[in-house]
Every structure is written in C-alpha cells, then in structure tokens.
Chimera marker file (.cmm) of the C-alpha trace (Angstrom):
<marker_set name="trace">
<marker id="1" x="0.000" y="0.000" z="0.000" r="1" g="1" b="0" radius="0.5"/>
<marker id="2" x="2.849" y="1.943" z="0.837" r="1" g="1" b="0" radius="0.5"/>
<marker id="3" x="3.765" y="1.540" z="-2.841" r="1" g="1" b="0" radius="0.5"/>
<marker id="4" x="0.637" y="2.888" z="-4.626" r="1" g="1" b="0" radius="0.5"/>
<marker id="5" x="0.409" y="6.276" z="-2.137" r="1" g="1" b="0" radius="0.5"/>
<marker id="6" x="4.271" y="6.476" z="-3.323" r="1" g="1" b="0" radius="0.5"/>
<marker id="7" x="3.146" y="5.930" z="-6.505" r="1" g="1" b="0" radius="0.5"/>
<marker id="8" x="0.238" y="8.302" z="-6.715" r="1" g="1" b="0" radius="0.5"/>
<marker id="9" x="2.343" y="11.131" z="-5.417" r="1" g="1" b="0" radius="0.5"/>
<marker id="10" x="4.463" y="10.726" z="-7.655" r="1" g="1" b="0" radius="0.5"/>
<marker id="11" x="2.219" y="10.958" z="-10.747" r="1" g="1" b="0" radius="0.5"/>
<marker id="12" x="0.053" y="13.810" z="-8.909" r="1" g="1" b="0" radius="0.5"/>
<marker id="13" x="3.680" y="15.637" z="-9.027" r="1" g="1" b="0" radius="0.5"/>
<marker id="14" x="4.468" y="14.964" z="-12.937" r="1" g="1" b="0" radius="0.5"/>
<marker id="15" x="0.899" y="15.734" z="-13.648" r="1" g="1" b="0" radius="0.5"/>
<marker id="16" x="1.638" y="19.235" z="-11.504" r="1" g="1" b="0" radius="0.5"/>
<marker id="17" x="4.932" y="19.550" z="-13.564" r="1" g="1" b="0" radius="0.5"/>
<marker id="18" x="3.146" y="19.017" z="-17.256" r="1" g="1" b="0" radius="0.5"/>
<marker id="19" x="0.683" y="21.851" z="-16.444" r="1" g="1" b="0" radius="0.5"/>
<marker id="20" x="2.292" y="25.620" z="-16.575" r="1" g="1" b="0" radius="0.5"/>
<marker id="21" x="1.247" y="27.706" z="-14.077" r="1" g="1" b="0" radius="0.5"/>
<marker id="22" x="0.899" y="30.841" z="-16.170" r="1" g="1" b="0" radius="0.5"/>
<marker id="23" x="-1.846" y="28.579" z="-18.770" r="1" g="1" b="0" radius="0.5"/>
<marker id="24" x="-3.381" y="28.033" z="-15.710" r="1" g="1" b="0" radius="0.5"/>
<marker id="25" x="-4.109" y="31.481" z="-14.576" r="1" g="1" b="0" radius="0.5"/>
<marker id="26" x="-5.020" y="32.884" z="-17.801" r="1" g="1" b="0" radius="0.5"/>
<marker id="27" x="-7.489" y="30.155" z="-18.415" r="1" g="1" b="0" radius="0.5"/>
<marker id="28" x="-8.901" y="31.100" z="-15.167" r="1" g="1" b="0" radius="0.5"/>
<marker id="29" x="-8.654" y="34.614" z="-15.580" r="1" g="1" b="0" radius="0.5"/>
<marker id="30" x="-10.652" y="33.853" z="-19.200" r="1" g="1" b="0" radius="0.5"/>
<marker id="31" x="-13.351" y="31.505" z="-17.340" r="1" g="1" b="0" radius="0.5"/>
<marker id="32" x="-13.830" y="34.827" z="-14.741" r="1" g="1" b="0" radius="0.5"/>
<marker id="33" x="-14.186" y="37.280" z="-17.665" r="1" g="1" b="0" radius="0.5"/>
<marker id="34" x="-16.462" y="34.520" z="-19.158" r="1" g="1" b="0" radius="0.5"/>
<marker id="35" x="-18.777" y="34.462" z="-15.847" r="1" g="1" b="0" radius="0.5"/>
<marker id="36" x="-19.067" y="38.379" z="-15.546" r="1" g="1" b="0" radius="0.5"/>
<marker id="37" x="-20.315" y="38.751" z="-19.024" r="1" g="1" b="0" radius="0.5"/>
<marker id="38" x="-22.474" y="35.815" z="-18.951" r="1" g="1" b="0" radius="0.5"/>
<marker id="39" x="-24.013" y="37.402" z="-15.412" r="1" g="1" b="0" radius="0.5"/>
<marker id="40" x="-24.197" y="40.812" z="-17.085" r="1" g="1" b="0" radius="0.5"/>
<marker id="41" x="-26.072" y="39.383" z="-20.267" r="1" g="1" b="0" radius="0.5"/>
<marker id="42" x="-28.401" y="37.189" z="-17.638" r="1" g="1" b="0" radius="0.5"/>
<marker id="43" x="-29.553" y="40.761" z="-15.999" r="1" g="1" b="0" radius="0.5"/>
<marker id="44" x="-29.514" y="42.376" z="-18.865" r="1" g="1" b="0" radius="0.5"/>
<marker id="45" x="-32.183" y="39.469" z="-20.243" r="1" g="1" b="0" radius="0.5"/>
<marker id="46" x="-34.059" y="39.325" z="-16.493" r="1" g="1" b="0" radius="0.5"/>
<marker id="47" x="-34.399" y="43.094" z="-17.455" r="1" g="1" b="0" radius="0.5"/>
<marker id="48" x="-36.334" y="42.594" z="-20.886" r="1" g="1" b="0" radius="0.5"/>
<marker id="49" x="-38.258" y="40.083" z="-19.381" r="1" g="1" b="0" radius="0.5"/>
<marker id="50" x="-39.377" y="42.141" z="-16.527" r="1" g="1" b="0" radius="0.5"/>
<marker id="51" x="-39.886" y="45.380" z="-19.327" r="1" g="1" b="0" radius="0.5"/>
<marker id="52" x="-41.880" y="42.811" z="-21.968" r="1" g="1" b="0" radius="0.5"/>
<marker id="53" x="-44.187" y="41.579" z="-18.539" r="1" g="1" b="0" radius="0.5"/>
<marker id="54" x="-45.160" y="45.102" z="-17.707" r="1" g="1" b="0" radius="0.5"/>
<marker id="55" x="-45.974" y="45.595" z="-21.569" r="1" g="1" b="0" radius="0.5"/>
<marker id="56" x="-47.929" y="42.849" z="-21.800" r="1" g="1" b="0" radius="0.5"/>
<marker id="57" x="-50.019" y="43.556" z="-19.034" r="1" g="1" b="0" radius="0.5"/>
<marker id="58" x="-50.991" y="46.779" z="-20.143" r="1" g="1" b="0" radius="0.5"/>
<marker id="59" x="-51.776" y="46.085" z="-23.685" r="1" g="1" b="0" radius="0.5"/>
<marker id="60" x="-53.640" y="43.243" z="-22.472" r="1" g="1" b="0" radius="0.5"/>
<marker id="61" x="-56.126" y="45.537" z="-20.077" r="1" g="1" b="0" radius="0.5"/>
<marker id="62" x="-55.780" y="47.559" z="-23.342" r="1" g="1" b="0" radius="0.5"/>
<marker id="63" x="-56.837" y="44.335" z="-25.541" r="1" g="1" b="0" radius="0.5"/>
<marker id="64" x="-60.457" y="43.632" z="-23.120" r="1" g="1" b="0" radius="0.5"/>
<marker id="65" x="-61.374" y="47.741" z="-22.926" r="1" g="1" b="0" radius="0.5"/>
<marker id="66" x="-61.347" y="47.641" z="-26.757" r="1" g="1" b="0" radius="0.5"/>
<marker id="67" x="-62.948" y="44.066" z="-26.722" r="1" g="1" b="0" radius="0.5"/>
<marker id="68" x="-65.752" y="45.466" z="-24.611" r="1" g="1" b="0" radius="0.5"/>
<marker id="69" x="-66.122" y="48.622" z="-26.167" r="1" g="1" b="0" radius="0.5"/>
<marker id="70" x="-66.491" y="46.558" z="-29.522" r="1" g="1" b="0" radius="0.5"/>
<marker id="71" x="-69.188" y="44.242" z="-27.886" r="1" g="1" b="0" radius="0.5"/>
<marker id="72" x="-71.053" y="47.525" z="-26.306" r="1" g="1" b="0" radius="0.5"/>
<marker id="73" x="-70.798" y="48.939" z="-29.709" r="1" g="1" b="0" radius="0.5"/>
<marker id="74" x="-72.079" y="45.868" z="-31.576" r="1" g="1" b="0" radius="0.5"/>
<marker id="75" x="-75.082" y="46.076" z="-29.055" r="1" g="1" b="0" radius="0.5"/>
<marker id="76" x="-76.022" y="49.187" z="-29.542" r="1" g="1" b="0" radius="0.5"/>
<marker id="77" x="-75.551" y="48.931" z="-33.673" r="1" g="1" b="0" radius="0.5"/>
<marker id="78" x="-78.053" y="45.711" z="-33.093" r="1" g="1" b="0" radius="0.5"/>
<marker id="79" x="-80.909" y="48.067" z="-31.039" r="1" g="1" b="0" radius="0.5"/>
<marker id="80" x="-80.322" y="50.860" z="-33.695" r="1" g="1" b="0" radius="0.5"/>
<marker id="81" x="-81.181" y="48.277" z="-36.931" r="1" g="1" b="0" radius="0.5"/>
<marker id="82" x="-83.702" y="46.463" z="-34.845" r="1" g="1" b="0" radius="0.5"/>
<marker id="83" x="-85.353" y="50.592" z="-33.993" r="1" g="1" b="0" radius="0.5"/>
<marker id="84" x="-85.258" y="50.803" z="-38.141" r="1" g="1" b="0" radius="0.5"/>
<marker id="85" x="-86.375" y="47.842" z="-38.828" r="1" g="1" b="0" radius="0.5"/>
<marker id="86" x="-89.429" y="48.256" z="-36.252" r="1" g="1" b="0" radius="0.5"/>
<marker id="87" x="-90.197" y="51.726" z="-38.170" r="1" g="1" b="0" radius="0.5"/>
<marker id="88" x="-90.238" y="50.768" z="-41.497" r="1" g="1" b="0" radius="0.5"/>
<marker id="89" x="-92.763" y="48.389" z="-40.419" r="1" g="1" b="0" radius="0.5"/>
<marker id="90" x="-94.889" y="50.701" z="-38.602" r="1" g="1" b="0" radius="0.5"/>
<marker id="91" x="-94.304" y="52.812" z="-41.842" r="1" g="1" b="0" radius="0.5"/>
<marker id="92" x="-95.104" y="49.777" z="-44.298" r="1" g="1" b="0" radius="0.5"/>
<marker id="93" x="-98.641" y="49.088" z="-42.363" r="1" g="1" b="0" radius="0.5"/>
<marker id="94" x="-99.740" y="53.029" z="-42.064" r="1" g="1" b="0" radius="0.5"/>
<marker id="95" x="-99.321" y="53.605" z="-45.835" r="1" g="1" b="0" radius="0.5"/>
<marker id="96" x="-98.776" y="50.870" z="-47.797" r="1" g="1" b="0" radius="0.5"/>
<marker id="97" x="-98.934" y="52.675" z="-51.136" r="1" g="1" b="0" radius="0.5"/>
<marker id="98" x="-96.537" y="55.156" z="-50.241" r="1" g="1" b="0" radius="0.5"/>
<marker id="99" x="-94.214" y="52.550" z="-49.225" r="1" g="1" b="0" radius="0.5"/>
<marker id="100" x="-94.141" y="50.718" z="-52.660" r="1" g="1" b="0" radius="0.5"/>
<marker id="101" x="-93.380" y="53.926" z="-54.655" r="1" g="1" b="0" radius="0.5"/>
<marker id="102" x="-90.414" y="54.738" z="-52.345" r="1" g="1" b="0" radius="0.5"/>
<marker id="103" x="-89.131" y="51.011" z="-52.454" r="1" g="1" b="0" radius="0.5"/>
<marker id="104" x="-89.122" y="51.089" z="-56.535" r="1" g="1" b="0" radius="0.5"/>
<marker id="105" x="-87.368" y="54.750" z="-56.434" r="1" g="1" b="0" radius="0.5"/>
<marker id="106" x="-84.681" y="52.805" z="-54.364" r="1" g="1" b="0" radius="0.5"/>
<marker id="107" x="-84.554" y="49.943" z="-56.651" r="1" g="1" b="0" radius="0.5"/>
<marker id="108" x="-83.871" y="52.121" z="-59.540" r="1" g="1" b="0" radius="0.5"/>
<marker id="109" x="-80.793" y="53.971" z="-57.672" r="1" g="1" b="0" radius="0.5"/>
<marker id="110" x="-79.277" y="50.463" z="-57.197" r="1" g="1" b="0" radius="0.5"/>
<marker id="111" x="-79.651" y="49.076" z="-60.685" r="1" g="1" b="0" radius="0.5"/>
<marker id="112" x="-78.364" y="52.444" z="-61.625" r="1" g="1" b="0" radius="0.5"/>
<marker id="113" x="-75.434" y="52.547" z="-59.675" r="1" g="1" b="0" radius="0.5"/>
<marker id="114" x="-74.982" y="48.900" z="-60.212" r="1" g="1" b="0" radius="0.5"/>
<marker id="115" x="-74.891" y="49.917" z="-64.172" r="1" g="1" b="0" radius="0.5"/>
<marker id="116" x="-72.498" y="52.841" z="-63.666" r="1" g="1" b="0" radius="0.5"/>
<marker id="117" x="-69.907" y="49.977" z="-61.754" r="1" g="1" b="0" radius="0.5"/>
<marker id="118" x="-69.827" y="47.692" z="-64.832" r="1" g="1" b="0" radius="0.5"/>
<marker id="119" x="-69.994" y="49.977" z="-67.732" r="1" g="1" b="0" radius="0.5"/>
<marker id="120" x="-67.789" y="53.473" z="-66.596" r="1" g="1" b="0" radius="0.5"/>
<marker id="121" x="-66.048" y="53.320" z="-70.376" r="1" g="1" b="0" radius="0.5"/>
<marker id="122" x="-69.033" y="54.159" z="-71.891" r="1" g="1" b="0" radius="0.5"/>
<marker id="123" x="-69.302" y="58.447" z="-72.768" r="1" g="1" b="0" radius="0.5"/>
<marker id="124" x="-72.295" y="59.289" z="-71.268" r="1" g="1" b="0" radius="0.5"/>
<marker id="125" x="-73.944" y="60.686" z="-74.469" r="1" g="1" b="0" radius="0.5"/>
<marker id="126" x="-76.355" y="63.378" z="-73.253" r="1" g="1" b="0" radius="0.5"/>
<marker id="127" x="-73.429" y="66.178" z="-72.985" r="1" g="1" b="0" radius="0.5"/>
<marker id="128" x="-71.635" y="65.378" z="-76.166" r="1" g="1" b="0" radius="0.5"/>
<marker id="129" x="-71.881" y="68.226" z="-78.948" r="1" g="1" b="0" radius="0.5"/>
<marker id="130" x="-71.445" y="67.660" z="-82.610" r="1" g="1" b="0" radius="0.5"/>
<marker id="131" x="-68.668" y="69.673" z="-82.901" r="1" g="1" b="0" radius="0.5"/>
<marker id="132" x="-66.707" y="67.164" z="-80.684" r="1" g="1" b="0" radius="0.5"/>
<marker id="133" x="-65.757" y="65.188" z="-83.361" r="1" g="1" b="0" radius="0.5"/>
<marker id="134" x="-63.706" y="67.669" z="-85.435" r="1" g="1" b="0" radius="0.5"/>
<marker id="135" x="-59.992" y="68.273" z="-84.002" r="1" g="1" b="0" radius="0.5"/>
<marker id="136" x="-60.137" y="71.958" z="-85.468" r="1" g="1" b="0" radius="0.5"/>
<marker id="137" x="-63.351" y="72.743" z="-83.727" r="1" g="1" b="0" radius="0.5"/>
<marker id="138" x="-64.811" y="73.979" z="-87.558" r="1" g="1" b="0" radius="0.5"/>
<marker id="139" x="-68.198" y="72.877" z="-88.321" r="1" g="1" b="0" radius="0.5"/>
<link id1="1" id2="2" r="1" g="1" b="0" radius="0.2"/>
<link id1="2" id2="3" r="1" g="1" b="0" radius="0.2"/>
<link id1="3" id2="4" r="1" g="1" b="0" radius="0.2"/>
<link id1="4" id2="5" r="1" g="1" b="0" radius="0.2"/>
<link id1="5" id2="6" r="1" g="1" b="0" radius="0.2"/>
<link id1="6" id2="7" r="1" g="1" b="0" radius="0.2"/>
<link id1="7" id2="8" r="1" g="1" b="0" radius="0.2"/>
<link id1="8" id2="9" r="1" g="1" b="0" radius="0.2"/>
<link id1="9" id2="10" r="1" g="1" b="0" radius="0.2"/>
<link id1="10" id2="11" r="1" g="1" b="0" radius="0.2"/>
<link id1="11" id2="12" r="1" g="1" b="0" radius="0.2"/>
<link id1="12" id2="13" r="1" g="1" b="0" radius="0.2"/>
<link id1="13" id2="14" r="1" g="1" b="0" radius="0.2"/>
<link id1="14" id2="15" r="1" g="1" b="0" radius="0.2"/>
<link id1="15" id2="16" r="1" g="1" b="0" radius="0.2"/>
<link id1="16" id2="17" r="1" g="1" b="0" radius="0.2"/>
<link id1="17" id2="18" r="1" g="1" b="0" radius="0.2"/>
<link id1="18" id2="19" r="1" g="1" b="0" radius="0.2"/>
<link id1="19" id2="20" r="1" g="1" b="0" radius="0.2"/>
<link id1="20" id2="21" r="1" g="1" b="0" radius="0.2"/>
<link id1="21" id2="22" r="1" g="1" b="0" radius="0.2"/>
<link id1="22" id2="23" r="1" g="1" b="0" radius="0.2"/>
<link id1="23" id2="24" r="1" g="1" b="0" radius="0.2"/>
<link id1="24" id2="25" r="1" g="1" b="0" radius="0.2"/>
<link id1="25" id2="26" r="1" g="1" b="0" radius="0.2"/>
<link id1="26" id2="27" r="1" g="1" b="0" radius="0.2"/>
<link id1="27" id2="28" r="1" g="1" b="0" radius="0.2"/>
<link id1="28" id2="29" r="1" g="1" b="0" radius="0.2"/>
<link id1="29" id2="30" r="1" g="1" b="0" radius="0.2"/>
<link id1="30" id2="31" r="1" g="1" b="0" radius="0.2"/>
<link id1="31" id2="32" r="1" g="1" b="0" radius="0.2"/>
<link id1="32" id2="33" r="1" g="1" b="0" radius="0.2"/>
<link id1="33" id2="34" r="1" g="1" b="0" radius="0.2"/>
<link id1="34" id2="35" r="1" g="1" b="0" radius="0.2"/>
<link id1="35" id2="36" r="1" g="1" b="0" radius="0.2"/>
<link id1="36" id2="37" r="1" g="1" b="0" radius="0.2"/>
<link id1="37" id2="38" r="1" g="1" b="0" radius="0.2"/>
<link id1="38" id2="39" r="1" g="1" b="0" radius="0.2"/>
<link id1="39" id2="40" r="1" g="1" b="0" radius="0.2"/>
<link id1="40" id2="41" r="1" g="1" b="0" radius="0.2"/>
<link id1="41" id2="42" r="1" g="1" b="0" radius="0.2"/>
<link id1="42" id2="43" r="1" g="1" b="0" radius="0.2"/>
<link id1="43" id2="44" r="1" g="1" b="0" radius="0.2"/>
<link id1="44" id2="45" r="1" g="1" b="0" radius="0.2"/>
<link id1="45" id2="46" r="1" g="1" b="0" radius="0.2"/>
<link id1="46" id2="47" r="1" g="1" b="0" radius="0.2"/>
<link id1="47" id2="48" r="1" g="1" b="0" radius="0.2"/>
<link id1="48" id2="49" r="1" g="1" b="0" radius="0.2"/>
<link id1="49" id2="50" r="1" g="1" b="0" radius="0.2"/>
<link id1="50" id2="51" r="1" g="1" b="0" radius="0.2"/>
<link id1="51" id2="52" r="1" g="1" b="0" radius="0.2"/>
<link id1="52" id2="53" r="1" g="1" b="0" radius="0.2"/>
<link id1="53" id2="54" r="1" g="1" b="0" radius="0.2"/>
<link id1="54" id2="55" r="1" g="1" b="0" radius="0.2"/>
<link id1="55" id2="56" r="1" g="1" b="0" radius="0.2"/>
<link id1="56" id2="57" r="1" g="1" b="0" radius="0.2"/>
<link id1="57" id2="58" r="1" g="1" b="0" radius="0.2"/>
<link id1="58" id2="59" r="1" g="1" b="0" radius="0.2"/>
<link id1="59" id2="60" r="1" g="1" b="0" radius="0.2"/>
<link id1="60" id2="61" r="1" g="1" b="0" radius="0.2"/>
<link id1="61" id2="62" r="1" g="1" b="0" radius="0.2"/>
<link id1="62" id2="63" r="1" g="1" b="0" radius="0.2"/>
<link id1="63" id2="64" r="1" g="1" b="0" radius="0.2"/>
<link id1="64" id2="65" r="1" g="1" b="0" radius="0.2"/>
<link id1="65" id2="66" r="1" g="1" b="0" radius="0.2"/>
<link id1="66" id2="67" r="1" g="1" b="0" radius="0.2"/>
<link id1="67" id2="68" r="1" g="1" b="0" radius="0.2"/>
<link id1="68" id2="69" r="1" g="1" b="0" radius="0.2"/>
<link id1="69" id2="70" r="1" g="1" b="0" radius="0.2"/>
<link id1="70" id2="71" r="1" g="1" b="0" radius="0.2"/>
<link id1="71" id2="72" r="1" g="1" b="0" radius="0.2"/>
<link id1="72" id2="73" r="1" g="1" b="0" radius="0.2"/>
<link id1="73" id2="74" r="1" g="1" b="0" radius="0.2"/>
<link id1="74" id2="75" r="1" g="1" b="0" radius="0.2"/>
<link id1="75" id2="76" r="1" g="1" b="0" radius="0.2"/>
<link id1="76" id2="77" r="1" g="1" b="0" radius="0.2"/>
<link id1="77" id2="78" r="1" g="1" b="0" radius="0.2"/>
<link id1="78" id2="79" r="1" g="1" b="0" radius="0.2"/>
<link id1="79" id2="80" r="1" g="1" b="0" radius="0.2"/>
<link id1="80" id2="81" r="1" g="1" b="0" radius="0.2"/>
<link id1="81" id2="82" r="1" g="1" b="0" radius="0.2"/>
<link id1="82" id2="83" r="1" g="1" b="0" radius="0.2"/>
<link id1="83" id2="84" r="1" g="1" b="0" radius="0.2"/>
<link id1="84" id2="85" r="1" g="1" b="0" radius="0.2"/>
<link id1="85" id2="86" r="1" g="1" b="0" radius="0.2"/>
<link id1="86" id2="87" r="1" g="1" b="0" radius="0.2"/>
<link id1="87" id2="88" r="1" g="1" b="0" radius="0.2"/>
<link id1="88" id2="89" r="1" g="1" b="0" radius="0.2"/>
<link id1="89" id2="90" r="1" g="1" b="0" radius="0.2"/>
<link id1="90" id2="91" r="1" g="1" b="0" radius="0.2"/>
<link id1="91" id2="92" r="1" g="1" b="0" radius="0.2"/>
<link id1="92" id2="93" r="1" g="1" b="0" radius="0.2"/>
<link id1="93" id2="94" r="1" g="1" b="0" radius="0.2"/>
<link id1="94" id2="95" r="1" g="1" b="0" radius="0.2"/>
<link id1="95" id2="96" r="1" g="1" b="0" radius="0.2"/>
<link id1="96" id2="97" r="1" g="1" b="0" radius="0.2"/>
<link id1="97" id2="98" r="1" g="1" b="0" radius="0.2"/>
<link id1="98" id2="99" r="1" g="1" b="0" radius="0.2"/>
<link id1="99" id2="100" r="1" g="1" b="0" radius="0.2"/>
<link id1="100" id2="101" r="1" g="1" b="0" radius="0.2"/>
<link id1="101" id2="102" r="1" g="1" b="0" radius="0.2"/>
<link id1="102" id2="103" r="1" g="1" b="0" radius="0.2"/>
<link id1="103" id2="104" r="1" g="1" b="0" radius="0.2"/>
<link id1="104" id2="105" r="1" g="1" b="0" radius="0.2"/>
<link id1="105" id2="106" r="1" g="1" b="0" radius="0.2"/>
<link id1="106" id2="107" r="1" g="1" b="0" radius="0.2"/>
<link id1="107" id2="108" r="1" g="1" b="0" radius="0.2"/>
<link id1="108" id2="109" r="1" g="1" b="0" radius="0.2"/>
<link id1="109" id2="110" r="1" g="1" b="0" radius="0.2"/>
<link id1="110" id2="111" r="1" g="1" b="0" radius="0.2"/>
<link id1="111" id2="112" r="1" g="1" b="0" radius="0.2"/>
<link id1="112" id2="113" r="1" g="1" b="0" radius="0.2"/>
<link id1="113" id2="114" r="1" g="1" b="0" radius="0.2"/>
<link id1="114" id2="115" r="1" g="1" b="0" radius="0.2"/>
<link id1="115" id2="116" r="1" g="1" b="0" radius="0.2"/>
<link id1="116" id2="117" r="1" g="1" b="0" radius="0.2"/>
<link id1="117" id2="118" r="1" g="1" b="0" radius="0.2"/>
<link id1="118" id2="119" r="1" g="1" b="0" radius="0.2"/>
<link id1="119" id2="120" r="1" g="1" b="0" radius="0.2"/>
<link id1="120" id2="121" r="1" g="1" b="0" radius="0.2"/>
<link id1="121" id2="122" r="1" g="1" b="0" radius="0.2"/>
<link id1="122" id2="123" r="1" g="1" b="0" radius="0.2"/>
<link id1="123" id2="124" r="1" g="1" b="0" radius="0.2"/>
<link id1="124" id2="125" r="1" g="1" b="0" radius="0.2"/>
<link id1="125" id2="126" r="1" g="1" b="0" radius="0.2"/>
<link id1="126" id2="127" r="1" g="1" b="0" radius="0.2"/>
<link id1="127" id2="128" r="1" g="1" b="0" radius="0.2"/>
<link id1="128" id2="129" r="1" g="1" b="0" radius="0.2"/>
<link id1="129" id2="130" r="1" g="1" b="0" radius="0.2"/>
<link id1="130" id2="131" r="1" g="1" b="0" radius="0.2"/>
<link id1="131" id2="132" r="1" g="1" b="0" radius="0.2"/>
<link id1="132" id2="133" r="1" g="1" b="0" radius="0.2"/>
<link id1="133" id2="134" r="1" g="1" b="0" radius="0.2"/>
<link id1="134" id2="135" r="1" g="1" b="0" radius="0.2"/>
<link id1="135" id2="136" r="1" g="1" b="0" radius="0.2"/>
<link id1="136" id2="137" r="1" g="1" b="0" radius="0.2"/>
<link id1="137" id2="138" r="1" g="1" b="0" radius="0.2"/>
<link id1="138" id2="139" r="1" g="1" b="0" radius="0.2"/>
</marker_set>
C-alpha cells in the first residue's frame, strides 16, 4: 500500500509539472471574464423580461377595454337596426302605397349605380356636342 500512495504522489507531481502555471491562470482569468459577461447578459435578459411583462399587461387591459367597447358597440348597432327595422314596419302598415313607390325609387338607384360599376367606359352621351368630333373645332 505503501507503494501505490508512493506511486500516486508521484504521478500527482508529474501531472503538476506538465501543467504551466501561467496557462493556468489565464485560463482562469478567461473563465472569470467569461462568468461576468455571462451574469451581465443574464440581468440584462431578467431586465427585458421584466420590461416585456409590464408591456404585456398593459396592452392586455388595453386588448379587453377595446374588446368590450367593440361588444357595447355591436349592441347598440343591433338596437339601432332592430329601432329601423321596427319603423319601417310601422311605416309599411300606415301607408302601404306610399311605401311601394319609395321602395321602386330605391330599386332604380341600385340598378343604376350597379350599371355605372360595370360599364364606366361608356361616354355618357347626353353632354356630347357635334362639334366634338372635329380636331379643329370647324363645323
């Protein structure tokens, strides 16, 4: 036994002799600088994190006001168009006749408008003169 703690000390003391001090040092002095900057980059990062929490708690509260504001606002579209819709029947029932005349006049607009959208190359032909033809403007 006496052998093998000779023998360990004595490869424990060649092993000491291989390594150089000064490698040594620097690679500890390199694992140090290593550390600080990887602690400064983890605060910087806890940081953000913190920052980006904060955000996303106010645009969330942000998110439902507008959410509810939307819904309140789709409520009271829905009692507006219900209020119309209630009228034009009241309307419809007291005079009938009336009613009819004013639904065709409507109709008409939309086909009109609905002719305008597919056919705007045509020259409306009401406000053309006869003179427009001649590039001298002689008749």
């Amino acid at each position: 036994m006496a052998e093998s703690a000779e023998q360990n000390s004595d490869f424990c003391s060649s092993l000491c002799n291989l390594t150089n001090n000064d490698d040594v040092e620097a690679v500890l002095k390199g694992q140090k600088g290593m550390l600080a900057r990887i602690e400064k980059t983890n605060h910087m990062i806890l940081n953000c994190n913190n920052i980006s929490e904060q955000q996303l708690e106010m645009m969330t509260s942000r998110y439902r006001r507008h959410t509810n504001l939307l819904k309140d606002m789709k409520k009271d579209l829905q009692s507006v168009h219900a209020r119309i819709r209630r009228l034009k029947r009241i309307l419809e029932l007291k005079n009938p006749d009336s009613w009819t005349i004013i639904e065709e006049e409507a109709n008409k607009k939309i086909v009109l408008k609905e002719m305008e959208k597919d056919t705007p190359d045509l020259m409306d032909f009401n406000n053309v003169s006869i003179n427009d033809g001649d590039p001298k403007g002689e008749t």
